[in-house]
NUFI-682245 format. One record per residue (C-alpha): residue in one letter; x, y, z. Coordinates in pm, whole numbers, plus 50000, padded with zeros to 5 digits. Layout:
aXYZ/...
% end
This chain:
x380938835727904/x379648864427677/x377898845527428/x374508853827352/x371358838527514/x367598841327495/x367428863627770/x370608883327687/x370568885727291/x373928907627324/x375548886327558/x377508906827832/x379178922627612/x376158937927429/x376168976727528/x380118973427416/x379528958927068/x376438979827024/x378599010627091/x381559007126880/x381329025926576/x379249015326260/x377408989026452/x374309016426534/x372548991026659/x370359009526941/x368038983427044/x370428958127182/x372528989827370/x369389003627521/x368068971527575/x371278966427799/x370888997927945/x367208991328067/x368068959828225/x370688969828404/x369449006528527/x365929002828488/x365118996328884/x367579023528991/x365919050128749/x362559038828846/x363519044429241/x365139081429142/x361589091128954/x359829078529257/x361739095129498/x361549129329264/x357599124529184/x356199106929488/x353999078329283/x355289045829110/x352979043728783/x354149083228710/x357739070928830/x357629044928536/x355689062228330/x358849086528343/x361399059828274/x359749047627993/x359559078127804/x363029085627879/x364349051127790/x361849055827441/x363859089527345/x367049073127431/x366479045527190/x364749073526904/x367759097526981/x370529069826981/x371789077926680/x372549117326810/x374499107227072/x378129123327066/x379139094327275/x377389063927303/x378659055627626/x376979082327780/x373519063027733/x373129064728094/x373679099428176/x371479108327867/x368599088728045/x368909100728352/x368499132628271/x365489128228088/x364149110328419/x365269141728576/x363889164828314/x360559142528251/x360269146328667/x360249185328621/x357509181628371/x355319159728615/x355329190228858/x354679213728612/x351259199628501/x350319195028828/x350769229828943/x349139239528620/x346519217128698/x346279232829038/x345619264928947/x343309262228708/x341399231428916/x337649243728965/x336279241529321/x333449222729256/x332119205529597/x333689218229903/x337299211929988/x339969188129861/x341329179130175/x338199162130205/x340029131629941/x343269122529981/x344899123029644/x347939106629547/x350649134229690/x348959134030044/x349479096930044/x352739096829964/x353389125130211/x352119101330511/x355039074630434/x358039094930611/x359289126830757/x362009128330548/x360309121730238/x357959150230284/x360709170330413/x362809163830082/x359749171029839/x359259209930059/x363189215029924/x363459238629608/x363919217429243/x368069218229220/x368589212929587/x366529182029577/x367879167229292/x371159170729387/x370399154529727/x368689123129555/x371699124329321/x374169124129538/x372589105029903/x370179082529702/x372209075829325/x375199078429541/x376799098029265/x379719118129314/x380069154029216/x381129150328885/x378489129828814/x375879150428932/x377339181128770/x376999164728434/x373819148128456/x372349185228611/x374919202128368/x375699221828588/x379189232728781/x380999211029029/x380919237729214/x377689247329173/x376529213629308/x378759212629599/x377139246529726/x373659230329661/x374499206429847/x375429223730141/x372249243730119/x369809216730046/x371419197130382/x370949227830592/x367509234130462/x366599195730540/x367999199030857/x365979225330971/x363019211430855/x363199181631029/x364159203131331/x368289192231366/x369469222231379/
% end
């Protein structure tokens, strides 16, 4: 049942053959990849960004550098952690142009309340949400790593590279800090 189809050039066993040594070929193991993490990546960008084209916008350019950087890979079967981290990483970068753009934004006719843009949108679809986005960086991505991904901490400590530790205290923190923003203290 792992022979190759039209829709499945690689068969099942695709990723595995295109990650054994001297085969280097990348596009049918991040082909595999895509398919089968693509909608999972796509709902961690969204969760970390708060808009869908920007969430796959992300995924995209992580899954491109994946497939440029294949050949750098220590392991190939750490494909997926490679990718999401550059959802994670491309996610930071998101934020950081739009504070930049922020502060340097001219106030040109009257106040910006005045049109919703896309972050006040996606504020209005839940408490939580909005609560999650108000947490510091780490603390939210370890809670979407670890609530959301439903990754354990070993898993989030290597796609954060970061300690076990370290993300177990995060944890703790970015729970407290969500609980008293939603008021369940």
């Amino acid at each position: 049942m792992s022979g190759a189809t039209a829709d499945d050039p690689g068969g099942r066993d695709g990723l595995a053959a295109a990650t054994r040594p001297g085969s280097g070929d990348a596009a049918v193991a991040v082909t595999s990849l895509f398919r089968e993490h693509h909608l999972e990546l796509v709902r961690l960008a969204l969760v970390m960004v708060g808009d869908l084209a920007t969430a796959e916008d992300v995924v995209q350019d992580a899954f491109e550098r994946l497939h440029r950087g294949w050949r750098g890979l220590r392991q190939p079967s750490s494909g997926l952690a490679y990718v999401r981290s550059s959802v994670l990483n491309g996610c930071r970068s998101v934020h950081r142009r739009a504070a930049v753009a922020r502060k340097h934004a001219p106030a040109l006719a009257g106040p910006a309340a005045s049109v919703p843009d896309a972050a006040s949108v996606t504020d209005d679809r839940g408490e939580m949400a909005a609560a999650l986005r108000l947490l510091p960086r780490r603390q939210r991505e370890v809670l979407v790593l670890r609530y959301y991904l439903d990754l354990d901490v070993a898993a989030i400590a290597g796609t954060l590279r970061i300690s076990p530790s370290a993300v177990r205290s995060t944890n703790t923190r970015g729970l407290a800090a969500l609980a008293k923003a939603l008021g369940e203290e």
